[in-house]
MDAnalysis code that builds the backbone (N, CA, C; Angstrom):
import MDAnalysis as mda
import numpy as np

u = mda.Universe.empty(690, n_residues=230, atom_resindex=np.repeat(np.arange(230), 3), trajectory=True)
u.add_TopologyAttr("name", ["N", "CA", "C"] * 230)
u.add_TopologyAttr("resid", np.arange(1, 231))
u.add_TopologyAttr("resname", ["UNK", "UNK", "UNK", "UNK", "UNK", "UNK", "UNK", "UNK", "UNK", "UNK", "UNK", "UNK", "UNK", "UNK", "UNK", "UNK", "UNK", "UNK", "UNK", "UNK", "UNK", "UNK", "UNK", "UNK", "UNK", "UNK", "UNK", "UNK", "UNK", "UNK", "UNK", "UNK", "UNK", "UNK", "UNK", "UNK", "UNK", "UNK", "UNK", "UNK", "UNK", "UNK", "UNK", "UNK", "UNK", "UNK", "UNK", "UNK", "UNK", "UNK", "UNK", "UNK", "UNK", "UNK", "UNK", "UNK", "UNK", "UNK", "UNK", "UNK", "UNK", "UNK", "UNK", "UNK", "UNK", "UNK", "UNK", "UNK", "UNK", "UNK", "UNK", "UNK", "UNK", "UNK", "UNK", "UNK", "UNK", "UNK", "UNK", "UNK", "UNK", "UNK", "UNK", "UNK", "UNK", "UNK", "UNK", "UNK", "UNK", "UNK", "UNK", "UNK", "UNK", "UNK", "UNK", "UNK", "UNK", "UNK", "UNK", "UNK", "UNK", "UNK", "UNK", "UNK", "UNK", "UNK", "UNK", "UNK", "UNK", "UNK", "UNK", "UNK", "UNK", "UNK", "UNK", "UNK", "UNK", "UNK", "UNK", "UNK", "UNK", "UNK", "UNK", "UNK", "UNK", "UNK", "UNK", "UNK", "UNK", "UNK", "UNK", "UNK", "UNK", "UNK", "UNK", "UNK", "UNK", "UNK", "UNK", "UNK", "UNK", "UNK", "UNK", "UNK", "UNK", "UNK", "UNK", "UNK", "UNK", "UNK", "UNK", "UNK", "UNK", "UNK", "UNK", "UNK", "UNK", "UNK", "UNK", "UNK", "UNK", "UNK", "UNK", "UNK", "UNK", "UNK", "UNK", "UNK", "UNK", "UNK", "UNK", "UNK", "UNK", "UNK", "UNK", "UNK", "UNK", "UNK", "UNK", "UNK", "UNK", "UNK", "UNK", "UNK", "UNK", "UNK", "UNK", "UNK", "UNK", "UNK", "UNK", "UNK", "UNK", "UNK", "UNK", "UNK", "UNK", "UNK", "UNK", "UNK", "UNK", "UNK", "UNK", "UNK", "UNK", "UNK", "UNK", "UNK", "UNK", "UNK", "UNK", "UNK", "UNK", "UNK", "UNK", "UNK", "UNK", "UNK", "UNK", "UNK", "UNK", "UNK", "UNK", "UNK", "UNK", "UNK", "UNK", "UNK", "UNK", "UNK"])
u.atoms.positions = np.array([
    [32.780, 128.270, 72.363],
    [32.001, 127.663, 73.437],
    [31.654, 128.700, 74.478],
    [30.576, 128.503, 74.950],
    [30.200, 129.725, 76.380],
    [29.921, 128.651, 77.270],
    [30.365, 129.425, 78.320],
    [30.252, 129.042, 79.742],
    [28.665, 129.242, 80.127],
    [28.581, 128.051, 80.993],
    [27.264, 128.986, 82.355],
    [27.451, 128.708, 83.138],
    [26.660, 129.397, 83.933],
    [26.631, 128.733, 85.271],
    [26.773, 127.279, 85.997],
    [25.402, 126.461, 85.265],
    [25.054, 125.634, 85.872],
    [26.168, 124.646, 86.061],
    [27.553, 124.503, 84.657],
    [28.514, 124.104, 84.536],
    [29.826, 124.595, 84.697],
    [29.670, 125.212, 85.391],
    [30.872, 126.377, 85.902],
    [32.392, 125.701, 86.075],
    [32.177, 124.384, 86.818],
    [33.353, 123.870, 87.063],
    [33.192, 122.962, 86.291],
    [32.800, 122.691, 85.211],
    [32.762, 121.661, 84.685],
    [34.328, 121.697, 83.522],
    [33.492, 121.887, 82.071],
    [35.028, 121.853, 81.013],
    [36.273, 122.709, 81.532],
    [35.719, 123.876, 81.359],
    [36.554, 125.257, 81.349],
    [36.996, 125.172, 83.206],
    [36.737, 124.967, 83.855],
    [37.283, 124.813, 85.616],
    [38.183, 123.477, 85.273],
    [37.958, 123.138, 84.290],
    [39.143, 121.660, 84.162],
    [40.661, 122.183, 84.357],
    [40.908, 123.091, 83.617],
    [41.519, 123.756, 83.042],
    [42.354, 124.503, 84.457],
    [41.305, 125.163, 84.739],
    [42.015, 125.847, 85.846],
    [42.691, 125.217, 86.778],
    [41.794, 123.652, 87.051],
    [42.497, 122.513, 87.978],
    [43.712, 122.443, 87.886],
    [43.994, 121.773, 86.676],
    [44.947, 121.031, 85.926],
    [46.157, 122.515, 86.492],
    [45.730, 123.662, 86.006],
    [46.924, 124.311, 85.940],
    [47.359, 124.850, 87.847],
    [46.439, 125.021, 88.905],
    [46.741, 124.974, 89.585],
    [47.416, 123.549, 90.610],
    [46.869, 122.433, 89.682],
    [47.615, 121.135, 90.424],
    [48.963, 120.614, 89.979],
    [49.446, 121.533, 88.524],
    [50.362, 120.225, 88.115],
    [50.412, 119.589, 87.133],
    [49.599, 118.505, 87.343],
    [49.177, 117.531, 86.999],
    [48.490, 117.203, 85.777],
    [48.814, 116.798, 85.331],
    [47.641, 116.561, 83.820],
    [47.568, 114.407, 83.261],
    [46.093, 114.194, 83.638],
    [46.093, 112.842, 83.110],
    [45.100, 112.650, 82.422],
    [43.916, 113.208, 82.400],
    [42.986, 113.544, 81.689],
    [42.670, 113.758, 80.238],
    [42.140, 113.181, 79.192],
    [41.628, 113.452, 77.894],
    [41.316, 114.438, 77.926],
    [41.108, 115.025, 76.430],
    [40.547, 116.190, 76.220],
    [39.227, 116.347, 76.470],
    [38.917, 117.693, 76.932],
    [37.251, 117.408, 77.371],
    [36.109, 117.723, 76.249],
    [36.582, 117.949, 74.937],
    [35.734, 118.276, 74.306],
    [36.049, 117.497, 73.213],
    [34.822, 116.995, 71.902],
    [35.715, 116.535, 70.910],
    [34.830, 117.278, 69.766],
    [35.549, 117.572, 68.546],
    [35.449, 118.449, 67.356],
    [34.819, 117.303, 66.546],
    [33.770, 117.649, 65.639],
    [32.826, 116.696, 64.851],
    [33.626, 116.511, 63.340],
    [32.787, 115.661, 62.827],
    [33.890, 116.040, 61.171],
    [33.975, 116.843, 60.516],
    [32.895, 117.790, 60.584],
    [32.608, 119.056, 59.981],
    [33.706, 120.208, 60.043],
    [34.631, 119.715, 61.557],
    [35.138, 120.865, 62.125],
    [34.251, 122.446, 62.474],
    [33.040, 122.418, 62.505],
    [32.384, 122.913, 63.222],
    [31.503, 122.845, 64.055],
    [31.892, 121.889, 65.056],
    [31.051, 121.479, 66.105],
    [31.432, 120.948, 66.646],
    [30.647, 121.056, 68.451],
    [31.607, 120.319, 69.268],
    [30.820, 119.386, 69.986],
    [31.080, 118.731, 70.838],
    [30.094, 118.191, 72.363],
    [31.404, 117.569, 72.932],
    [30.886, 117.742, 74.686],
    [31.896, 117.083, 75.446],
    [32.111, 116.015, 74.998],
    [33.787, 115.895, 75.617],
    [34.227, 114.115, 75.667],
    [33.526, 113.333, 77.081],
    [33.138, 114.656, 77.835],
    [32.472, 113.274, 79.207],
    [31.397, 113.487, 79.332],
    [30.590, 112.549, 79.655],
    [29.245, 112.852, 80.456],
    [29.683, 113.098, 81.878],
    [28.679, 114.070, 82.464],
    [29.245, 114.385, 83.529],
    [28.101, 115.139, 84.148],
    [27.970, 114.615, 85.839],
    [26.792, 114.982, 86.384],
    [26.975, 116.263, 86.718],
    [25.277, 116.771, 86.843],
    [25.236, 118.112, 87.316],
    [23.109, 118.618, 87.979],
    [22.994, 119.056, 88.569],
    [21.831, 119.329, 88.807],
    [21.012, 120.176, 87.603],
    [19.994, 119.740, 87.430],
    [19.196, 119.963, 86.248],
    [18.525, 120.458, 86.818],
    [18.145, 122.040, 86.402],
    [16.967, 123.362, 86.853],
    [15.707, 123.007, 86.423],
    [15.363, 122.059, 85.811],
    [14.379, 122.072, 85.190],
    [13.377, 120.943, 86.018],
    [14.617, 119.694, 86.712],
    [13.511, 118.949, 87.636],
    [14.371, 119.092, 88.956],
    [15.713, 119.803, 89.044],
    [16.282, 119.983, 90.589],
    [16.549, 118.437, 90.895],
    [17.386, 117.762, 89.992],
    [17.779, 116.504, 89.986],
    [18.891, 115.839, 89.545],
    [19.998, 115.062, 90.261],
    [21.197, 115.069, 89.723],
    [21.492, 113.940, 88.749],
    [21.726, 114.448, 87.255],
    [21.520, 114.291, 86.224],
    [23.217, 114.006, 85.092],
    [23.065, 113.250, 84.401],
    [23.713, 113.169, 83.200],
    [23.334, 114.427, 82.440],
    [24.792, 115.032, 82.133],
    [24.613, 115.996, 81.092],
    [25.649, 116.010, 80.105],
    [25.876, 116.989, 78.635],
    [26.874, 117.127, 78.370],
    [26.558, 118.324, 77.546],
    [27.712, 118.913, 77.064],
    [27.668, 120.457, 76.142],
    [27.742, 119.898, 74.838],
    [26.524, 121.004, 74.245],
    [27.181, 120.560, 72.307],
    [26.770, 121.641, 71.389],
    [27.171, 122.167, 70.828],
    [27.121, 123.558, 69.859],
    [28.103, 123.639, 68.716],
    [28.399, 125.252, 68.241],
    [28.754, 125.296, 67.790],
    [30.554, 125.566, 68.166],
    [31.396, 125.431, 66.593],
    [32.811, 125.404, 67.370],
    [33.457, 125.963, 66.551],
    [33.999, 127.470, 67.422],
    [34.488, 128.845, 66.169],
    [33.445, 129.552, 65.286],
    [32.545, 129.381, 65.917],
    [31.232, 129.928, 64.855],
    [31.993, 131.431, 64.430],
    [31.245, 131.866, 63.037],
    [31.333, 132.553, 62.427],
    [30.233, 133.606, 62.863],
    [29.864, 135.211, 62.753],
    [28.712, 135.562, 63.103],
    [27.415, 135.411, 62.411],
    [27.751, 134.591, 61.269],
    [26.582, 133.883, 60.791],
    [25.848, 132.674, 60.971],
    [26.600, 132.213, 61.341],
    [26.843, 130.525, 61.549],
    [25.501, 130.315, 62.404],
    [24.448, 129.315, 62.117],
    [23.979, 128.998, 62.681],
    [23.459, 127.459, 63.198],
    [22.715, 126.744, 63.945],
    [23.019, 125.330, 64.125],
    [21.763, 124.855, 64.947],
    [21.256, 123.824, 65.018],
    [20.364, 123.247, 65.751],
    [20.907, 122.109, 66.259],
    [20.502, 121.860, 67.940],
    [21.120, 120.560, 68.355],
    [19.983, 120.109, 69.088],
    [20.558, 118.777, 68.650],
    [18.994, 117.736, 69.104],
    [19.289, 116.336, 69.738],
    [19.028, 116.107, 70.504],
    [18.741, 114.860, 71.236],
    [17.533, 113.211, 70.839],
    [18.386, 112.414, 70.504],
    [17.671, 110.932, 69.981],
    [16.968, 111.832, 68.877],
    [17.034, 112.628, 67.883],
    [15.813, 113.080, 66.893],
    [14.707, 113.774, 67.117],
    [15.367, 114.509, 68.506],
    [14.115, 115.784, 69.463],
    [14.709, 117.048, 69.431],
    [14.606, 118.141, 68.703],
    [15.374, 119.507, 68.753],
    [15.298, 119.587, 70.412],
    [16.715, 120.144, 70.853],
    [17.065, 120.775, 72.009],
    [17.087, 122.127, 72.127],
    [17.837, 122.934, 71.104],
    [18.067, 124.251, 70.946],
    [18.631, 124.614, 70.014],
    [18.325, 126.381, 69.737],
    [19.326, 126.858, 68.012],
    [19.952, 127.549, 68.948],
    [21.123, 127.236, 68.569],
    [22.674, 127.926, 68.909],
    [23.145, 128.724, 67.534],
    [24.008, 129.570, 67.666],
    [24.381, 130.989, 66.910],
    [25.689, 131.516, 67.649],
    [26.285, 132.244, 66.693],
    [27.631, 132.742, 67.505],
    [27.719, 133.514, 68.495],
    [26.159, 134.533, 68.554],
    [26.332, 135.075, 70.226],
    [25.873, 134.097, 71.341],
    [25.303, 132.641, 70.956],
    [24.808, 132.104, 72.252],
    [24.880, 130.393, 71.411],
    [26.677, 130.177, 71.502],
    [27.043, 128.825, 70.514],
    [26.489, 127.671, 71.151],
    [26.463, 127.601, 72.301],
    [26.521, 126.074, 73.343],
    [24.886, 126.152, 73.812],
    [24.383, 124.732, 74.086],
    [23.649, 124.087, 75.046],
    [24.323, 123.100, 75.946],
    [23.216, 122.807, 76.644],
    [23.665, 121.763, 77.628],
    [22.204, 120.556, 77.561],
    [23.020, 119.243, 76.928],
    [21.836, 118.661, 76.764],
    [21.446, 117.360, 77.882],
    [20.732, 117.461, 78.309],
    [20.645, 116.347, 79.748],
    [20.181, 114.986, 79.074],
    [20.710, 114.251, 79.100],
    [20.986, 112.831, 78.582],
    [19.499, 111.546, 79.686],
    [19.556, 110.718, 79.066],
    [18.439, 109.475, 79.898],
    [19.394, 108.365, 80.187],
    [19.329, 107.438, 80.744],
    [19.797, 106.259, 81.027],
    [20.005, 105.443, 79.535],
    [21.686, 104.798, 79.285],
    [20.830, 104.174, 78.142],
    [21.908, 104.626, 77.108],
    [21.570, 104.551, 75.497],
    [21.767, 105.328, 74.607],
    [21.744, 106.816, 74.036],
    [22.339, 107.722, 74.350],
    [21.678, 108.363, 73.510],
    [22.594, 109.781, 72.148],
    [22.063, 109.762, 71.050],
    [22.430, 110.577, 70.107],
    [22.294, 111.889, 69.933],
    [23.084, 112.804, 70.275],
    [23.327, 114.143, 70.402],
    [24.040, 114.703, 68.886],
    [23.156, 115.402, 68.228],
    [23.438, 115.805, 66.500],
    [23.569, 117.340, 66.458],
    [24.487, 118.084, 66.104],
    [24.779, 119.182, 65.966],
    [24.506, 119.665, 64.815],
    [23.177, 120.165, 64.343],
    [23.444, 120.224, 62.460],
    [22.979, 121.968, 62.137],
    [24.055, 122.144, 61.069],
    [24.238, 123.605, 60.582],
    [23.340, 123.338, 59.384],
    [22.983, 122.727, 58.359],
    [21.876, 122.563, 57.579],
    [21.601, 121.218, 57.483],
    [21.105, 120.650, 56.101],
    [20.887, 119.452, 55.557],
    [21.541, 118.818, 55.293],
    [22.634, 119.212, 54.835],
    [24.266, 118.405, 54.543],
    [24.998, 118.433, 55.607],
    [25.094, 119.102, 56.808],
    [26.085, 118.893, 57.294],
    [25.635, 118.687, 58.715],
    [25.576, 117.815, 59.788],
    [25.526, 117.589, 60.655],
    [26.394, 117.012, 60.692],
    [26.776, 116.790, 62.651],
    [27.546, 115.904, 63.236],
    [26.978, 115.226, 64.368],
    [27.211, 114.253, 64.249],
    [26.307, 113.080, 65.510],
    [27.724, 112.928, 66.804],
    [26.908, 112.547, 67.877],
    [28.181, 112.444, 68.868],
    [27.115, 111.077, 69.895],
    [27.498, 110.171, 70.089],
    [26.945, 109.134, 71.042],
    [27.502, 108.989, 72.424],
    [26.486, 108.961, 73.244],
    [26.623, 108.515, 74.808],
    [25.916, 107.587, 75.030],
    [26.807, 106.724, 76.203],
    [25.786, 105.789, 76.735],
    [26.157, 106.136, 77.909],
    [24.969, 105.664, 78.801],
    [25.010, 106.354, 80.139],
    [24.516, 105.435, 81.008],
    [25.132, 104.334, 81.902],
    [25.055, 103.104, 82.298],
    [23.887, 103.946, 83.724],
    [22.883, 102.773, 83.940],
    [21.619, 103.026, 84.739],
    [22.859, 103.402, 86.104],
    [22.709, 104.548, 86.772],
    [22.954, 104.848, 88.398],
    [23.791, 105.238, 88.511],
    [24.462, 106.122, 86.710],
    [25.684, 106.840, 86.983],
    [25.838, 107.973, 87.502],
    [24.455, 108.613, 87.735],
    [24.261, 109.916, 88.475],
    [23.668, 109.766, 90.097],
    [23.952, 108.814, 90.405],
    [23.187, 108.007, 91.881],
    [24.608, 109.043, 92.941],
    [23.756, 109.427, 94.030],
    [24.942, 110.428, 94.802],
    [25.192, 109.016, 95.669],
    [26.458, 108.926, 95.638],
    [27.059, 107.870, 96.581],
    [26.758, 107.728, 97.783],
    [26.745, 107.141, 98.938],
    [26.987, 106.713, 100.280],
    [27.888, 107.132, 100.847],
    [27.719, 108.570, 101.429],
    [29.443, 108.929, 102.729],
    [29.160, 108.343, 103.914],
    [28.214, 107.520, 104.307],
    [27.585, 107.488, 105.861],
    [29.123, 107.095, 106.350],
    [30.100, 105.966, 105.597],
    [31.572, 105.972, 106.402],
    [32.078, 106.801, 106.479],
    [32.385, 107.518, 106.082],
    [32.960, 109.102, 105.840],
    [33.274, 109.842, 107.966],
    [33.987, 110.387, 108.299],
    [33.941, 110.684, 109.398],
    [34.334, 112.025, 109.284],
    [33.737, 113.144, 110.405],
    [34.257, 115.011, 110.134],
    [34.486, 114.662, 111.750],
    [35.290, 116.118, 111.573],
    [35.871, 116.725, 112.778],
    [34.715, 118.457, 113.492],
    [34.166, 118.119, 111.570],
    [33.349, 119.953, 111.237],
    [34.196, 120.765, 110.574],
    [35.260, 119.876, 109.946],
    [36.667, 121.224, 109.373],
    [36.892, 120.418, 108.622],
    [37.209, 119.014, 108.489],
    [37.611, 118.124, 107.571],
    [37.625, 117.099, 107.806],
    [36.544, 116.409, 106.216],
    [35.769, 114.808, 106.360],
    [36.747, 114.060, 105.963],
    [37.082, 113.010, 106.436],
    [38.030, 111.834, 106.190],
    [36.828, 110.660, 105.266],
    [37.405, 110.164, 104.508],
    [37.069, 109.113, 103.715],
    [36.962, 107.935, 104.629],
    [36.245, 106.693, 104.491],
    [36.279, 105.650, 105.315],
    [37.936, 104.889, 105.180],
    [38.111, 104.978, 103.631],
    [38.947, 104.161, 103.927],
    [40.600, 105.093, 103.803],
    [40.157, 106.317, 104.575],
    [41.259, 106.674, 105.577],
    [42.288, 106.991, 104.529],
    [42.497, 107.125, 102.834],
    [43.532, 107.426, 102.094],
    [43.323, 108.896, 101.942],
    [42.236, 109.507, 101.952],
    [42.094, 111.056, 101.831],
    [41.609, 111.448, 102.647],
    [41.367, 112.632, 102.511],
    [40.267, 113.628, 103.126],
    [40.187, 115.219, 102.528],
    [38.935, 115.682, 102.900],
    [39.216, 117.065, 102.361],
    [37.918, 118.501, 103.061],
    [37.913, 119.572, 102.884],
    [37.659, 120.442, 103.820],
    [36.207, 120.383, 103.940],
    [35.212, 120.890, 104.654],
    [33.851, 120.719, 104.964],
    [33.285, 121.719, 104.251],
    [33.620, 122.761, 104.924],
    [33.242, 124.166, 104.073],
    [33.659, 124.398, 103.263],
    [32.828, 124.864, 102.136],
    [33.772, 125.688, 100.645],
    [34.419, 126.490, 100.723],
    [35.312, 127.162, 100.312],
    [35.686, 128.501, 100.426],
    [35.528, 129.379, 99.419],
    [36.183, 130.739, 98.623],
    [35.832, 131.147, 97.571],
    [37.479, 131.566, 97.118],
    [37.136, 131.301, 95.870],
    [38.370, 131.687, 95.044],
    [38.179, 132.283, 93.557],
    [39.317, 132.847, 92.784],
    [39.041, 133.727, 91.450],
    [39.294, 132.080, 90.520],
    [38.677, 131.853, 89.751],
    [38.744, 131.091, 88.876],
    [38.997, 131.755, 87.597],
    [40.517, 131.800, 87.326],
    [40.625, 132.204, 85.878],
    [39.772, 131.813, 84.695],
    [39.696, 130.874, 84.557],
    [38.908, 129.786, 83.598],
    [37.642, 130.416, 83.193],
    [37.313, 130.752, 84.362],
    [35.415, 131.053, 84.268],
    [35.531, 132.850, 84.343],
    [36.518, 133.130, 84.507],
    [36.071, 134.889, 84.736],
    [35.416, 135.221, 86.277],
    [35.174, 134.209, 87.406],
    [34.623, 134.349, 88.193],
    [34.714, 133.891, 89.351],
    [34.386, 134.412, 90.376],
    [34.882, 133.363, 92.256],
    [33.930, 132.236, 92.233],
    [34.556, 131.165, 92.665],
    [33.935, 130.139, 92.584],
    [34.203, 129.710, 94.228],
    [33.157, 128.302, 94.148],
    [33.261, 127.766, 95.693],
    [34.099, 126.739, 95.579],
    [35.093, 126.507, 96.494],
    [35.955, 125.454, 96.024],
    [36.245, 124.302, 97.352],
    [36.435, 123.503, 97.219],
    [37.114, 122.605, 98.256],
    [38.642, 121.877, 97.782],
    [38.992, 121.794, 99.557],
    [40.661, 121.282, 99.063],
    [40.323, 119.844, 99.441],
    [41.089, 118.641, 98.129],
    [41.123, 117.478, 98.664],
    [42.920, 116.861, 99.068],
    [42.754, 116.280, 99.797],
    [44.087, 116.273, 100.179],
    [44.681, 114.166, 100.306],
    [45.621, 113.878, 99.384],
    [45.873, 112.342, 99.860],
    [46.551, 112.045, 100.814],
    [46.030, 111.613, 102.417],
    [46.241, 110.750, 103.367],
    [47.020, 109.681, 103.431],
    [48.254, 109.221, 102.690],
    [49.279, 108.916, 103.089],
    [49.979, 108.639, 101.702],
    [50.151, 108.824, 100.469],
    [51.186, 108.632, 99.314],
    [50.447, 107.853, 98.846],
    [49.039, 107.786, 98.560],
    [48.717, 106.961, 97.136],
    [48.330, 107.491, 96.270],
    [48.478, 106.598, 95.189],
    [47.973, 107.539, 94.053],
    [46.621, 107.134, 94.096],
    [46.187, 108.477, 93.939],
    [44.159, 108.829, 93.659],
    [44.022, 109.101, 92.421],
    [43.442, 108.965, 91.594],
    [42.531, 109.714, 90.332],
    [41.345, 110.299, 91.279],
    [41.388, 111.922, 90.662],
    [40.386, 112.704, 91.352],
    [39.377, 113.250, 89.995],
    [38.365, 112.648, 90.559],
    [37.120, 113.268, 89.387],
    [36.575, 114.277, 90.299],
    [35.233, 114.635, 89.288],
    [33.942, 115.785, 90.385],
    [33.129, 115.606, 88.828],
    [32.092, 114.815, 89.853],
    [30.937, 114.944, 88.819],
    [31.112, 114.154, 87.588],
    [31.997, 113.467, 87.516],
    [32.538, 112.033, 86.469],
    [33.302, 112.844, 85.496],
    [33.834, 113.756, 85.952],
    [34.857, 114.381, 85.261],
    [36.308, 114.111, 85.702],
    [36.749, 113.554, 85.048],
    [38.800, 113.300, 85.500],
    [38.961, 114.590, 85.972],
    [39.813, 115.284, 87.098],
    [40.379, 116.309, 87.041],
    [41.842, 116.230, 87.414],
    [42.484, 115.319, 88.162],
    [43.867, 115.320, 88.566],
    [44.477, 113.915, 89.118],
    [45.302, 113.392, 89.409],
    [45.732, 112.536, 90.330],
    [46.567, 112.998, 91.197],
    [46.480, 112.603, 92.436],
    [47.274, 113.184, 93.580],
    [48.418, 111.797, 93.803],
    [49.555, 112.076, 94.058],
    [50.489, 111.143, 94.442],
    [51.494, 111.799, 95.749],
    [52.485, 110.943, 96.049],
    [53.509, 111.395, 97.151],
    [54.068, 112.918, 96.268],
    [53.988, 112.431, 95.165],
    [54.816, 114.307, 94.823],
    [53.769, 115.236, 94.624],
    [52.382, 115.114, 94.465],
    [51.468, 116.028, 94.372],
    [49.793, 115.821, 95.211],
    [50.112, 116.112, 96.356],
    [49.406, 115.124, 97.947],
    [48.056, 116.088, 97.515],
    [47.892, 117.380, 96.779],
    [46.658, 117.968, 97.055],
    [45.893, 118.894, 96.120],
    [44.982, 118.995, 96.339],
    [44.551, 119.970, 94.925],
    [43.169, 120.702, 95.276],
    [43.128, 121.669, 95.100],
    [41.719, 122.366, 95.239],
    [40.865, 121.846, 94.072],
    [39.403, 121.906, 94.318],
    [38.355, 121.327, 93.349],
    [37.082, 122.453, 93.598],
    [37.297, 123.456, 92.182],
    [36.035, 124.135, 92.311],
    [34.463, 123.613, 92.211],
    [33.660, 123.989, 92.587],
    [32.345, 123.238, 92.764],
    [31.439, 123.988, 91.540],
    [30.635, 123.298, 91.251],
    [29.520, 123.650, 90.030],
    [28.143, 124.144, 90.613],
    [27.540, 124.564, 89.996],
    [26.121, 125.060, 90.897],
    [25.198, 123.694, 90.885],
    [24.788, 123.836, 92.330],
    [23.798, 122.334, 92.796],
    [24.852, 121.279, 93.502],
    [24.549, 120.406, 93.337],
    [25.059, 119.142, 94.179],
    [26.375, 118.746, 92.912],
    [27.572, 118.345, 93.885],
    [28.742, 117.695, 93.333],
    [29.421, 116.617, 94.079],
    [29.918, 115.514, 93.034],
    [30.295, 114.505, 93.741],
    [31.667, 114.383, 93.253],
    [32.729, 114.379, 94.181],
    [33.961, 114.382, 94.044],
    [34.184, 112.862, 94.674],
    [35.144, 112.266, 93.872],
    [35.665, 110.735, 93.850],
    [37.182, 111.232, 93.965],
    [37.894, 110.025, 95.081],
    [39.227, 109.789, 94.618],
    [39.456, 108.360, 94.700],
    [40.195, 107.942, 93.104],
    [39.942, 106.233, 92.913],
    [41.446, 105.877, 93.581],
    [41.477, 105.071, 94.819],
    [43.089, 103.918, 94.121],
    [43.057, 103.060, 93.435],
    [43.316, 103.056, 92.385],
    [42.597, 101.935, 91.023],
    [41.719, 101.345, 91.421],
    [41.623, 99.824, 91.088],
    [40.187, 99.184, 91.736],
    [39.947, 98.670, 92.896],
    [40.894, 99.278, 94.247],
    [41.280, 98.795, 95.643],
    [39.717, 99.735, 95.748],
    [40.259, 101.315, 95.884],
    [38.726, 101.911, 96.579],
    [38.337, 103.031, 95.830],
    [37.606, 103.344, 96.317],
    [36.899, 105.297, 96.277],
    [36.503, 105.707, 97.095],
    [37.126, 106.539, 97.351],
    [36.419, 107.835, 98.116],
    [35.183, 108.751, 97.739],
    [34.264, 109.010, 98.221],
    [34.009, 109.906, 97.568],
    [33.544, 111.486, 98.909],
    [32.815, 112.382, 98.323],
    [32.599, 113.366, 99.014],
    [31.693, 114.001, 98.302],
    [30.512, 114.497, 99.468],
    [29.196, 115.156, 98.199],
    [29.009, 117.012, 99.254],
    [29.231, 117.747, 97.883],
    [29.059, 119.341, 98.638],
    [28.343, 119.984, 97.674],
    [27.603, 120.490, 98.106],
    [26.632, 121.596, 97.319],
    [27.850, 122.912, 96.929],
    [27.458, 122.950, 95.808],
    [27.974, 124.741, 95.401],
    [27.085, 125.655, 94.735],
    [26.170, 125.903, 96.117],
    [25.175, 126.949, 95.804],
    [24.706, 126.902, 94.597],
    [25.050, 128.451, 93.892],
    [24.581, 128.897, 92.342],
    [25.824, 128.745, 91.643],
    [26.916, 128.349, 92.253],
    [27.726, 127.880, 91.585],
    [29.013, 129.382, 91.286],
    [28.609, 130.205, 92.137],
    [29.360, 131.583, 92.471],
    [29.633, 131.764, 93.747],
    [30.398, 132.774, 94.150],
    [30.600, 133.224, 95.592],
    [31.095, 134.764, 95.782],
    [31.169, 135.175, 96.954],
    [31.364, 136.364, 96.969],
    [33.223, 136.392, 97.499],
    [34.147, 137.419, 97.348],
    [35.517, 137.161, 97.533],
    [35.869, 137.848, 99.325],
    [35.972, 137.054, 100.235],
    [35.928, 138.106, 101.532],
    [36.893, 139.277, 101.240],
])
């Protein structure tokens, strides 16, 4: 699998989460086709799309362990997306509202299909207007979290690279499930109150659920999805 940019914190920043929080509750983020050569995420998961600068359903799908021969076409509802190859295995295919079929195929015999459905307004950026700042750190309305205004920059093992990150922090011992971008990344409880959350390039929406009482959420741009290290 290769990284980019545009998904920087996405699979591979999972990873880094998980190992700087602790914590692990999260599925695997990728799933292997029958072929055993091929992959696509296990989540859909938003991210700004370069192509209309719009925050979008996406997910990764290529090849998995390619060989330096190996080659593959991946296509969307029965529309080629891109040929992937072992120097450049992965796409990123931006999904519609709805159904849709993402096929990874190395020839005529062997493809692998992977299905999403993607319920209308799952990429809709939430409502912080409750949300309250100080200019250092936004509190959630309903007062169980909060977390920092400004990004900061940090080395992200995961990615090879400094990323922009924010700290979210739980406001009095509940347990949160913390996504970004409809990605699971951690739960915070009385034994694990906080966790940094690297940001992806474009707009990101970080949620913390108390089951079906509330959500929080919080929306921060991360630039190009890099930073410089002071």
């Amino acid at each position: 699998m290769k990284s980019k940019s545009i998904l920087s914190s996405g699979v591979v920043a999972f990873a880094a989460v998980m190992a700087l929080s602790g914590s692990a509750w999260a599925a695997t983020t990728v799933q292997v086709g029958a072929s055993g050569k091929t992959f696509a995420s296990t989540w859909v998961r938003c991210a700004t799309d370069p192509t209309t600068d719009t925050f979008s359903p996406v997910v990764e799908a290529g090849l998995f362990n390619p060989t330096t021969k190996t080659r593959g076409t991946v296509s969307l509802n029965g529309t080629p997306v891109a040929n992937v190859a072992s120097v450049d295995p992965s796409t990123y295919v931006w999904l519609a509202d709805g159904d849709n079929t993402v096929v990874v195929a190395l020839n005529k015999k062997t493809a692998d299909s992977y299905a999403f459905t993607v319920p209308a307004g799952t990429c809709d950026v939430p409502d912080t207007s409750g949300n309250t700042s100080d200019g250092t750190l936004e509190y959630a309305a309903s007062g169980k979290s909060y977390a920092t205004v400004t990004p900061g920059c940090a080395w992200n093992a995961s990615t090879g690279q400094p990323q922009p990150y924010v700290h979210l922090v739980d406001n009095g011992n509940y347990l949160l499930n913390v996504s970004v971008n409809g990605v699971p990344l951690t739960q915070l409880s009385a034994t694990h109150p906080n966790t940094p959350v690297f940001l992806s390039a474009g707009q990101n929406v970080i949620s913390a659920a108390n089951g079906f009482v509330s959500i929080d959420y919080y929306v921060r741009d991360g630039g190009n999805g890099t930073c410089t290290l002071p």
